[in-house]
N, C-alpha and C positions, 0 to 999 in steps of 0.2 A: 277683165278690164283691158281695152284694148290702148296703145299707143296714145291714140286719140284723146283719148276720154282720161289718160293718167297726165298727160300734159296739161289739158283742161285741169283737172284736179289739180294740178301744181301752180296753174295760174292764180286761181282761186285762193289758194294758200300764198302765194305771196302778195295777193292782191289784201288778203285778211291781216296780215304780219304788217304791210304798210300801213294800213287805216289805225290796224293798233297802236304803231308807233306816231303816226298824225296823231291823233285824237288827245294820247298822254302826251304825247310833245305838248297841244296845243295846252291842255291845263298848266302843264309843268311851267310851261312860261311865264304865267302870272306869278309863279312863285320862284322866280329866277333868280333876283336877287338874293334871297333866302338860299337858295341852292348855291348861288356862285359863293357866297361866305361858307358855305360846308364844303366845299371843292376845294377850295385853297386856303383854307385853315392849316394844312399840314405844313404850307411855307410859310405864313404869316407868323408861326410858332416858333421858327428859328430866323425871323427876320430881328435885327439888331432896332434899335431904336434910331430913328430918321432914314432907314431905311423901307421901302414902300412897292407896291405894285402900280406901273401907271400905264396911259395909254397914249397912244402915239398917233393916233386919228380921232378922228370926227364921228365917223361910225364903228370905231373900234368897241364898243359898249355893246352897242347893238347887234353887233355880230357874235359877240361872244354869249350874250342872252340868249341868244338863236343855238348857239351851238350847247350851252348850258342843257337847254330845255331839250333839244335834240337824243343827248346823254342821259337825262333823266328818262326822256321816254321809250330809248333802248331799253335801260335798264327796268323799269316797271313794268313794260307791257312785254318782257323775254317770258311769264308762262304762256300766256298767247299763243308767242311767238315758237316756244315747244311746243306746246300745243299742235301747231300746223303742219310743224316737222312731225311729227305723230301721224298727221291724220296723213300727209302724205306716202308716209312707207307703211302706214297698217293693212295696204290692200297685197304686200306681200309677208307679210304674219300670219303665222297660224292662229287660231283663234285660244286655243290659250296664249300666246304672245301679245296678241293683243288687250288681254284682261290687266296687263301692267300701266297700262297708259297712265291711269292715276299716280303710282309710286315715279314713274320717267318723268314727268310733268313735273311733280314735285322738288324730287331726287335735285332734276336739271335747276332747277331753280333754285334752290338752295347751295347747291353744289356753286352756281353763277354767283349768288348774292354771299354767299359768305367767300370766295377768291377774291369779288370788288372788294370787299371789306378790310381782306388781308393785306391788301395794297394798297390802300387805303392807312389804315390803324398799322401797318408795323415798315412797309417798306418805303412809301413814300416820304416821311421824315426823317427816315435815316440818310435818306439819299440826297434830299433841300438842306439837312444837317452836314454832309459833307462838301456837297458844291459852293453853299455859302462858304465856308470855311478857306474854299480854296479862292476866294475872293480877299479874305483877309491876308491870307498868305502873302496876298501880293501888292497889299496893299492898297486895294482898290474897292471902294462904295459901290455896290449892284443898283441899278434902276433897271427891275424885273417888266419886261412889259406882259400884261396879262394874257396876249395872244400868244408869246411865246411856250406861258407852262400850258397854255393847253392843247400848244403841237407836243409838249413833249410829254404829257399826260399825256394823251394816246401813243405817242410814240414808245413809252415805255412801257405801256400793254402789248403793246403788239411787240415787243423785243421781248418780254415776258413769258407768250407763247412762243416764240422762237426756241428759246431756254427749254423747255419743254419739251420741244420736237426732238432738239439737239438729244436730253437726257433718256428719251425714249428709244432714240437707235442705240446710245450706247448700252442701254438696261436689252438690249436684245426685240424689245418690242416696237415694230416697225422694220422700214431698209433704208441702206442707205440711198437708193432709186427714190422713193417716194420723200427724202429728205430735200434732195437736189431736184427732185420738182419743184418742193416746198418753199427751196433757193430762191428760184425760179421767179416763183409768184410773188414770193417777198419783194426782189427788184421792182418787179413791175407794180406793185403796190406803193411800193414804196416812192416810186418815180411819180406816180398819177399822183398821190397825196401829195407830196412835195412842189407838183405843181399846181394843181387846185390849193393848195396855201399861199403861196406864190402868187398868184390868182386873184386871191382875196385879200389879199396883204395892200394889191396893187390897189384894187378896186375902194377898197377903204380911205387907200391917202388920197384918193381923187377926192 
């Protein structure tokens, strides 16, 4: 395979990974609200009585439905999405390497959906259990606005894998070079996110 034709090939695979996550986004959305009630259950369980989630704009609803359905349809349509990462690097596997695609496809998917799960089901209520708390401490009523937890819903996924990268140089696996790449990108990831929220935040109160 030449240059050419594996780029092509890479195209094609992200072009297939986009449509999948279109297509489930697009279902997910009808069942948005359903979904936004299982998203934020973890805080609404250690919210106090008259205490509440609310919103601060006009289109702030609909952007969060958008962004809801968006995170469902990562999430559902990720064998796909292995999938494509498969088909892209099987044309440098040898062909018994390539006879695992089944168990990788799997594996990854499961491996994906039970990590959501775990932070989901054990770490996210401990953590809306402590932050509330440090609002009492000081005496002060939260009015959570809804676009907030869900900057910091991802932002706490991706501080999550960070943890992670961190534990892997110190366990010997990985360097610190490709850590301080990883610095690197997080900045700048982090900066672009921050202002595409920013962004959207503005766009809404217009």
């Amino acid at each position: 395979m030449t240059l050419t034709e594996h780029l092509e090939d890479l195209r094609w695979c992200l072009l297939k990974s986009v449509l999948a996550i279109v297509v489930v986004s697009a279902v997910s959305y009808y069942f948005a609200d359903s979904i936004f009630g299982f998203v934020v259950a973890p805080l609404r369980q250690n919210l106090k009585p008259g205490q509440n989630l609310i919103g601060t704009a006009v289109t702030e609803a609909f952007f969060i439905e958008i962004k809801v359905a968006l995170a469902a349809g990562a999430l559902f349509s990720c064998p796909v999405i292995f999938y494509q990462i498969w088909r892209f690097i099987a044309p440098g596997l040898t062909s018994g390497e390539k006879k695992w695609v089944i168990p990788f496809v799997l594996c990854a998917t499961a491996f994906f959906v039970s990590g959501t799960f775990f932070c989901y089901r054990f770490v996210l209520p401990v953590a809306f259990k402590y932050f509330i708390e440090q609002y009492e401490t000081m005496g002060v009523s939260p009015a959570l606005r809804i676009g907030d937890y869900f900057t910091f819903f991802f932002s706490d996924g991706f501080g999550f894998w960070r943890d992670v990268r961190v534990a892997r140089v110190h366990a010997g696996v990985g360097t610190d070079r490709r850590l301080g790449l990883s610095f690197y990108a997080a900045i700048v990831s982090l900066c672009d996110r921050d202002r595409f929220c920013a962004r959207c935040d503005v766009d809404a109160d217009a």
